[in-house]
DOVEXDREN-943223 format. One record per residue (C-alpha): residue in one letter; x, y, z. Coordinates in steps of 0.001 Angstrom, whole numbers, padded with zeros to 6 digits, always signed. Example, Ala and Ser with C-alpha at 12.3 -4.5 7.8 and 13.67 -1.06 7.14 Angstrom:
a+012300-004500+007800;s+013670-001060+007140;
END
This chain:
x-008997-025408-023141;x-010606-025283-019942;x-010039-022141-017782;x-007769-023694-014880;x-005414-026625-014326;x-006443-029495-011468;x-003406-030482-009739;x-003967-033875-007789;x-002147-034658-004768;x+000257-037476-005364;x+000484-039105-002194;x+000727-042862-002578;x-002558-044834-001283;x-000822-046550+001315;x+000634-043384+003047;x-003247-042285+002654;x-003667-045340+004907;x-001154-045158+007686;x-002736-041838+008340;x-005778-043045+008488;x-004716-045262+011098;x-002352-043076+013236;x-004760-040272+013354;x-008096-042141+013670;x-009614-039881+010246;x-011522-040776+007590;x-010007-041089+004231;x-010783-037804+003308;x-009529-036065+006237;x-006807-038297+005579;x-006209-036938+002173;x-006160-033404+003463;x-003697-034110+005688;x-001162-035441+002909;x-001911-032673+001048;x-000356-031046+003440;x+002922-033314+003555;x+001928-034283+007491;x+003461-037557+008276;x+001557-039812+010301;x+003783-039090+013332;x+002553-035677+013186;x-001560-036149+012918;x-001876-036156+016608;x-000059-032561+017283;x-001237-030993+013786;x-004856-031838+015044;x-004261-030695+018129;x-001907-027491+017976;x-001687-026847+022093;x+000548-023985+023329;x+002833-026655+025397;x+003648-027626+021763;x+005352-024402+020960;x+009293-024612+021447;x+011726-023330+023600;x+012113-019965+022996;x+015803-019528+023664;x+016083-022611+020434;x+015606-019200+018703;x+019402-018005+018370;x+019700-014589+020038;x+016301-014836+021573;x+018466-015330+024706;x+021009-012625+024603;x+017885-009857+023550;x+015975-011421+026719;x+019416-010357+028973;x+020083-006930+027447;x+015703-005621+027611;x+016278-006728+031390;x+019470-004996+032022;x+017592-001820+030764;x+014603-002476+032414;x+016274-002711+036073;x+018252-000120+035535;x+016258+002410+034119;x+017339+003179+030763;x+014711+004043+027782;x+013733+001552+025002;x+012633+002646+021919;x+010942-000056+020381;x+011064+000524+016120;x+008615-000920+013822;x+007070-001292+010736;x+003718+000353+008965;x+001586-002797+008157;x-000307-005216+010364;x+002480-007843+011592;x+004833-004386+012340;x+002095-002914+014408;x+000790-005866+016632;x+004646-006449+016798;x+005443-003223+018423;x+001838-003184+020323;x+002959-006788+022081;x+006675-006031+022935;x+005608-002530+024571;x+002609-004289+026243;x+004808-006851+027957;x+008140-004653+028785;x+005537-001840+030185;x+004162-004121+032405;x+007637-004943+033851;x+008485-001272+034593;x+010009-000493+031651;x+010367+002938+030120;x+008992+002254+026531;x+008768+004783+023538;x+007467+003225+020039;x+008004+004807+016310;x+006138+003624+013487;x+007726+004241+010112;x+005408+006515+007586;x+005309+004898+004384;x+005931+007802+002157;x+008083+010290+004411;x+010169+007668+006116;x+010105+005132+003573;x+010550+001333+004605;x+012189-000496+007251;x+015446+000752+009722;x+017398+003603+008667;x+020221+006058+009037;x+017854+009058+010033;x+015379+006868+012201;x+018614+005696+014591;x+020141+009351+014426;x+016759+011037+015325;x+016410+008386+018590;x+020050+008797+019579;x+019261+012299+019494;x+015765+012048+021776;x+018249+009912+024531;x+017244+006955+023715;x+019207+004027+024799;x+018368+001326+023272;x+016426+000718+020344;x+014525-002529+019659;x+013769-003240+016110;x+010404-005477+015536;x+009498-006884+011522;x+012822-004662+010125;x+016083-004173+010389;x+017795-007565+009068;x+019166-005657+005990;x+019871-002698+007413;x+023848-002774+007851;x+024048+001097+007563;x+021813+001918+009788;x+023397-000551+012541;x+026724+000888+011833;x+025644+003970+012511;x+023684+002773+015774;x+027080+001783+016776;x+028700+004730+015666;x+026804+007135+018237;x+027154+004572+020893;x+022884+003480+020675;x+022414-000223+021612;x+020440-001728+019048;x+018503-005369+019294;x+017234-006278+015917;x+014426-008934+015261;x+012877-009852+012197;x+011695-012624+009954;x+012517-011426+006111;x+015581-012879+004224;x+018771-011492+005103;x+021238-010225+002831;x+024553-011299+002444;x+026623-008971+005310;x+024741-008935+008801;x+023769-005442+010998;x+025861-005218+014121;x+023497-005546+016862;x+023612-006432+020257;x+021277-009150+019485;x+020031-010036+016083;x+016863-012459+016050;x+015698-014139+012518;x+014480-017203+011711;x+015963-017266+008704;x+019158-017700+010093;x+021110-020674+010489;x+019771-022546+013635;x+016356-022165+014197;x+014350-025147+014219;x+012767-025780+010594;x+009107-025664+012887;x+009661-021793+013792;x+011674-020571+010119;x+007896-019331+008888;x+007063-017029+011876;x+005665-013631+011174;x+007409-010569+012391;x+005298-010612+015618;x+005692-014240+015947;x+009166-013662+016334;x+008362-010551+018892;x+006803-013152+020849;x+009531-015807+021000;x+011966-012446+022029;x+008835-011813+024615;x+008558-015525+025990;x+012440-015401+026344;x+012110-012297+027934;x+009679-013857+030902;x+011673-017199+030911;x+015210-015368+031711;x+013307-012729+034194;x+011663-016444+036028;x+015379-017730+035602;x+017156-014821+037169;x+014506-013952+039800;x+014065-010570+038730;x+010149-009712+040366;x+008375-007339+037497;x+004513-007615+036449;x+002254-010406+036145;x+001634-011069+032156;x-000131-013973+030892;x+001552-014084+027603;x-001279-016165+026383;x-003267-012307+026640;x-000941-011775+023640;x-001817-014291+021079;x-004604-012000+020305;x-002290-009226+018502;x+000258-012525+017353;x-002994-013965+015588;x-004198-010784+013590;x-000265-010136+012293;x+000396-013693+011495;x-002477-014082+009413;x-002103-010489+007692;x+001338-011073+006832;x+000237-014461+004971;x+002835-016569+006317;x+001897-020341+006204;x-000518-021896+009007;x+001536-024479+009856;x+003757-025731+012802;x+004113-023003+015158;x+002098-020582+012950;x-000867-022904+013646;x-000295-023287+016913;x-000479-019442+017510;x-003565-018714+015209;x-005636-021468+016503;x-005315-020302+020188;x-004606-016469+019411;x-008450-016579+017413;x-009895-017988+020559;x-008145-014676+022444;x-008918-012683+020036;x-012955-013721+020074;x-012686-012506+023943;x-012429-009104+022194;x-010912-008412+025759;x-008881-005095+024382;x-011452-002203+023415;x-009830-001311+020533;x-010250-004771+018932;x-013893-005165+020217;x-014253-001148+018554;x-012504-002612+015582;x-015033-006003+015144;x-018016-003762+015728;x-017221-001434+013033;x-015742-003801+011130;x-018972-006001+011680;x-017531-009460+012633;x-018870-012237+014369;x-018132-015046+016333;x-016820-017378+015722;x-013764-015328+014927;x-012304-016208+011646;x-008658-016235+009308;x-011122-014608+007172;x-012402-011952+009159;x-008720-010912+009615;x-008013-011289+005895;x-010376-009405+004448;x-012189-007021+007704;x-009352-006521+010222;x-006535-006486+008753;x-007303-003868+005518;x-008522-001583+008461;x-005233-001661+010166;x-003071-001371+007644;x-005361+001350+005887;x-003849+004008+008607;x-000581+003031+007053;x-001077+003271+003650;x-003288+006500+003904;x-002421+008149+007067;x-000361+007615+010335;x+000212+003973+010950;x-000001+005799+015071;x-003791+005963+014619;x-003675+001711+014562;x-001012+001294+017596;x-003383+003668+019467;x-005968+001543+018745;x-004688-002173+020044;x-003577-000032+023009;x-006510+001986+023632;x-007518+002023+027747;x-011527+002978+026876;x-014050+002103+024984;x-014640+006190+023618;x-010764+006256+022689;x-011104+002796+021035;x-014448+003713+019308;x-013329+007337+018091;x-010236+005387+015981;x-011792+002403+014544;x-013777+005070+012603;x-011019+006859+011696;x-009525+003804+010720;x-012740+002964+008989;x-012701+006398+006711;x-009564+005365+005887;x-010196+002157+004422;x-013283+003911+002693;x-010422+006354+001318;x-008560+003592+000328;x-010841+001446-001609;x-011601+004324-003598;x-008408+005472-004488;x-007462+001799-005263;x-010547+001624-007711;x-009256+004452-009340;x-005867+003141-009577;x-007207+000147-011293;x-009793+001772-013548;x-006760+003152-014914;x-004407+000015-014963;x-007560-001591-016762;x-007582+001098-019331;x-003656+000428-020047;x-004406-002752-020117;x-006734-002645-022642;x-004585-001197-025259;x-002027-004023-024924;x-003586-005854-027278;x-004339-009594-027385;x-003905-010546-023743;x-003314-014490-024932;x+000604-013113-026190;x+001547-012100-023261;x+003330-013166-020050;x+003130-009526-018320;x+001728-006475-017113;x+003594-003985-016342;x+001403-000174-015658;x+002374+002990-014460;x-000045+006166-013250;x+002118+008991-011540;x-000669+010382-009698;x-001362+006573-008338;x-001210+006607-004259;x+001971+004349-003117;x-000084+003153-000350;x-002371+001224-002847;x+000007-000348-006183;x+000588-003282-003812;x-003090-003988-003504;x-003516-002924-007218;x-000915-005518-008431;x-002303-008512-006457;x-005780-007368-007764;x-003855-007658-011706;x-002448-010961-010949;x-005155-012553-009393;x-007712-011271-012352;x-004976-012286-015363;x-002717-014745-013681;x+000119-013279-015145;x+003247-011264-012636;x+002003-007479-012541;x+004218-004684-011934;x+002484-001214-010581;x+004130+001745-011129;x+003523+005556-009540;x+005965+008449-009089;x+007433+009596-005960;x+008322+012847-005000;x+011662+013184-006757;x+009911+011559-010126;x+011217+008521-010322;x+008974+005324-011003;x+008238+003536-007533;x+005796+000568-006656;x+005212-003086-006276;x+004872-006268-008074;x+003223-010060-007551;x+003707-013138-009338;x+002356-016185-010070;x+002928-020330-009176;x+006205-021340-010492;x+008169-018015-010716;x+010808-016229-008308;x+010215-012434-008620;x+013711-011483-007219;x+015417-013810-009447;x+013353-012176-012043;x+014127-009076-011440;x+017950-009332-010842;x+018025-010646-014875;x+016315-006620-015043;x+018890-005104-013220;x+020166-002912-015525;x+016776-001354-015803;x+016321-000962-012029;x+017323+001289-009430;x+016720-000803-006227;x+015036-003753-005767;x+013976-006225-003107;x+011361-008871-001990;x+010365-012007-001836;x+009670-015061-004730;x+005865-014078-005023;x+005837-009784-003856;x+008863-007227-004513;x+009315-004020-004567;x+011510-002086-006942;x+011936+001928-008123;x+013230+002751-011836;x+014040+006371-013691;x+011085+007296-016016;x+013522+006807-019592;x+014379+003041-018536;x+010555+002046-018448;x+009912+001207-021946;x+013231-000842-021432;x+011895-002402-018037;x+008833-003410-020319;x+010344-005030-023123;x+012970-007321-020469;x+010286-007869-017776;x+008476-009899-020200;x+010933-011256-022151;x+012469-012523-019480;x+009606-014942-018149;x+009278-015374-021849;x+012398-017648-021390;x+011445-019659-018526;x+007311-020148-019284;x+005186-020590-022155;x+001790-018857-022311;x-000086-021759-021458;x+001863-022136-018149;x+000363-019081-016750;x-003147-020700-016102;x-004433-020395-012879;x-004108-024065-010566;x-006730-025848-008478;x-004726-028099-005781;x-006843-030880-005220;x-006498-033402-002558;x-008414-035942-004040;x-011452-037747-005336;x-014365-038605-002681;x-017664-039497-003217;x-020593-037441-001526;x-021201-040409+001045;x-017626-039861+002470;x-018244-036513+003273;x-020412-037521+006870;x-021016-035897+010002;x-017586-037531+011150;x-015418-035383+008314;x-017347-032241+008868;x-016497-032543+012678;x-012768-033237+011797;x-012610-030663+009377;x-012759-028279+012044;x-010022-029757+013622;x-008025-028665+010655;x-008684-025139+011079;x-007329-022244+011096;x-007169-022304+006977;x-004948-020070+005060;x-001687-020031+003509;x-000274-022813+003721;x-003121-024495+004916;x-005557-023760+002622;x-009298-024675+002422;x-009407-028502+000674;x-010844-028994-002382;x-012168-032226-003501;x-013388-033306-006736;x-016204-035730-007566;x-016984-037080-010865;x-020207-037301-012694;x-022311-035030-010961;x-026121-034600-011510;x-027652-031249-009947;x-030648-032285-008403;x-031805-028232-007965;x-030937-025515-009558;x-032778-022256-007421;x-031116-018620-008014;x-029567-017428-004673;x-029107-013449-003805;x-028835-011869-007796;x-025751-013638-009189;x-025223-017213-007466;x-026949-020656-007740;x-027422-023133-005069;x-029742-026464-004143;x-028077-029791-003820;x-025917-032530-005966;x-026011-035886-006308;x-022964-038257-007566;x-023246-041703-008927;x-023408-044102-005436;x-026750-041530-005152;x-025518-039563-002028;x-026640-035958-002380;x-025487-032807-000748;x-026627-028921-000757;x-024371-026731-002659;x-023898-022852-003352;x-021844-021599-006495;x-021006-017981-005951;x-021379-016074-008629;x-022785-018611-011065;x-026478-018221-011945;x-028235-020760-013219;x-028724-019808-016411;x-024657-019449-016866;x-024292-023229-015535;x-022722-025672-018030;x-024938-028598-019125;x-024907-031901-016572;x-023429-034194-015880;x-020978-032345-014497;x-016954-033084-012313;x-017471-031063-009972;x-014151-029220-007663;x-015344-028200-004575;x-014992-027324-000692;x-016545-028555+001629;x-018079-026327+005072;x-020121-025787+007311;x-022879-023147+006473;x-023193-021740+009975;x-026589-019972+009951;x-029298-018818+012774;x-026709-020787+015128;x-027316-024007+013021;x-024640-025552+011627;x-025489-027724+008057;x-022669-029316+006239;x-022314-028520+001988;x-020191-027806-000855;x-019092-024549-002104;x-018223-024883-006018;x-014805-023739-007113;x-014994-024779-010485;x-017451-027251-012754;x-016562-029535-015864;x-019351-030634-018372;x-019392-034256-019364;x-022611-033499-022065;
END
């Protein structure tokens, strides 16, 4: 049985056609693009995702209402605490709404959540503590759209609370003077995927459009300066690049290339990016940096950072950001060095649908990390477990194509203290005596709804092309396509019948040289991590991306192998 599952596109060949023709593409652009479910009325915009494209802000509901109440405050003095969350799309959320009400006059104060003494999200003791340090009016950025408690109690001591967010909200609403979500009923479908600081800049943008409308005079902001900080949250909080998403990413990565705030130019140099500015250099350089602070320290130390005046302040925290990160990756290899040895005494890994560890001396900052790692390396849903102060089981939990962790879990309920996510990450806490219990209906459970050979991992594939299709022409529309990432991945192709014309050992563990397919066209390749000792026999099908290897500030197109069939 081969190792993963090619999933073709279905898209009809005539729909492969009309966007052919409405977008001037090739066909295999063309075949991107329905991979994507764009319509051919939508080529145009989706290959060219301009800022004028981005809707009216006040189309947000409440968006308009937040924008009156931050001015009220502003012109009259009163002091906004602005309240947000410990990760990437909660910082650069809090960083942007204080940047843009500061330079209106506003009196702004900002609290940032710590992961293990405050716990997640809006609470009780966070609004008590600011009515308490006179503030007036707290605005809530990435939280606060379950927190009905907590808003009750806001209202209670007579503290104004505006609450914006973009996570699912339960079934009662906070009481808030304004409550911003895009997952409530009303906002356009294009806008229903924004990050948490995608939504602080809709609340922003309305912000400037009522202040224009109402000719209240306050500081010059370019909000495009912004799209910086909405670019590094979007992508960290692996929303999908499309519609406005896209739009903000594509133009936020040419901000954030300026490097024009020290702290991000600190953070690329230590962090050792360079231009062109990629999704990827926020995946897996940026973004792990920033949300390092969080998981190991004071999530403070990253605000400080995007907000930093100088080039010494800036410089003195992106290493302390770095040592973090350094912290973390070594805790986290110790957390899985562990969840490997569990693993390993599971027994044959072909029976089961699970995996479900638990270390108490595991650091909460990392069992999120630790469980993607798990699912990604088994393709099976992984719960990580650790202890928390009072001893009961705490941690986090991913899942694979095809099943809804929350639904999931609610079938465990009985098992579970709390619970709470989304389909593919929750989180959820347990007492120590129900985990053998949590075990055996965790994986009976997805027993029910999948077989074993459901939980291979899937290649999406937009099509078959032949190696002559893939001309200067694609590889300069393929950057039109850009930003990938969720949502929007990087295509894959396949072509059939493949004969490697070279076969040369690149670095100590990958292969490249070029291929040719049966109309003779011939490309260079790399396969990471493949030597070519470990290559199957020729002829081969062949899944694949293709790129541009940018290089000594050439730019040469090829294939990067995801996967190879043998036809021998």
């Amino acid at each position: 049985m081969d190792e993963h599952v090619w999933v073709y596109d279905a898209t009809p060949e005539q729909k492969i056609k009309d966007i052919m023709e409405a977008g001037g593409v090739t066909r295999a652009t063309a075949r991107i693009l329905a991979s994507r479910n764009i319509p051919p009325d939508q080529v145009e915009s989706f290959l060219k995702p301009t800022l004028n494209r981005l809707a009216d802000p006040y189309l947000l509901p409440g968006t308009k209402a937040a924008a009156e109440r931050l001015w009220r405050a502003v012109r009259s003095g009163e002091r906004i605490l602005i309240h947000g969350d410990y990760d990437t799309d909660g910082i650069t959320a809090t960083a942007l709404t204080s940047w843009v009400l500061r330079q209106h006059g506003a009196t702004v104060g900002n609290f940032l959540p710590h992961r293990i003494d405050d716990g997640y999200g809006l609470t009780v003791e966070s609004v008590t503590k600011a009515a308490e340090d006179k503030w007036n009016l707290m605005l809530t950025v990435d939280c606060g759209i379950t927190s009905v408690e907590a808003a009750e109690r806001a209202r209670e001591i007579g503290l104004d609370l505006i609450i914006t967010d973009h996570h699912m909200p339960g079934s009662e609403l906070p009481h808030a003077v304004a409550v911003v979500d895009p997952k409530l009923p009303g906002a356009p479908v294009a806008i229903q995927d924004l990050a948490g600081v995608g939504v602080a800049f809709k609340v922003c943008h309305a912000f400037l459009k009522f202040g224009r409308e109402n000719g209240f005079e306050g500081g010059e902001v370019d909000l495009r300066e912004g799209l910086d900080l909405v670019a590094l949250g979007t992508v960290a909080d692996i929303v999908p690049l499309l519609d406005e998403n896209r739009i903000l990413v594509r133009n936020g990565l040419q901000t954030l290339a300026r490097q024009h705030r020290p702290g991000i130019h600190a953070l690329c140099e230590i962090a050792h990016t360079y231009d062109p500015l990629t999704t990827g250099d926020i995946t897996y350089r940026l973004a792990p940096r920033l949300n390092a602070a969080g998981r190991m320290g004071d999530p403070g130390d990253s605000l400080r950072l995007l907000e930093a005046d100088s080039m010494v302040e800036a410089t003195s925290l992106a290493r302390r950001l770095d040592e973090y990160n350094r912290e973390r990756q070594r805790i986290e290899e110790e957390a899985i060095q562990g969840a490997e040895e569990q693993i390993s005494s599971f027994g044959d890994m072909d029976e089961r649908r699970t995996l479900v560890v638990a270390g108490a001396d595991w650091h909460q900052g990392v069992v999120g990390i630790v469980a993607s790692r798990l699912t990604r390396r088994y393709h099976r849903p992984a719960v990580v477990l650790t202890r928390d102060s009072s001893g009961v089981w705490v941690g986090s939990s991913r899942s694979v194509r095809g099943l809804n962790l929350v639904e999931l879990l609610e079938r465990c309920g009985g098992t579970l203290i709390r619970f709470g996510g989304h389909a593919m990450a929750a989180g959820l806490s347990l007492e120590p005596s129900n985990l053998p219990l949590f075990r055996e209906q965790f994986e009976s459970t997805i027993g029910e709804v999948l077989q074993i050979e459901d939980l291979r991992s899937h290649i999406d594939v937009c099509g078959e092309v032949s190696f002559s299709e893939l001309d200067y022409r694609f590889f300069s529309e393929l950057e039109k396509l850009e930003p990938f990432g969720h949502g929007n991945p990087e295509p894959v192709f396949v072509t059939r019948d493949v004969i490697p014309d070279k076969l040369i050992p690149a670095g100590r563990s990958h292969t490249r040289g070029y291929v040719r397919d049966t109309t003779g066209a011939s490309i260079p390749y790399i396969a990471f991590g493949r030597t070519p000792e470990t290559l199957p026999p020729p002829p081969w099908d062949l899944a694949f991306t293709p790129q541009l290897n940018r290089y000594g500030g050439q730019s040469t197109p090829q294939v990067r192998v995801v996967d190879i069939r043998s036809l021998a």
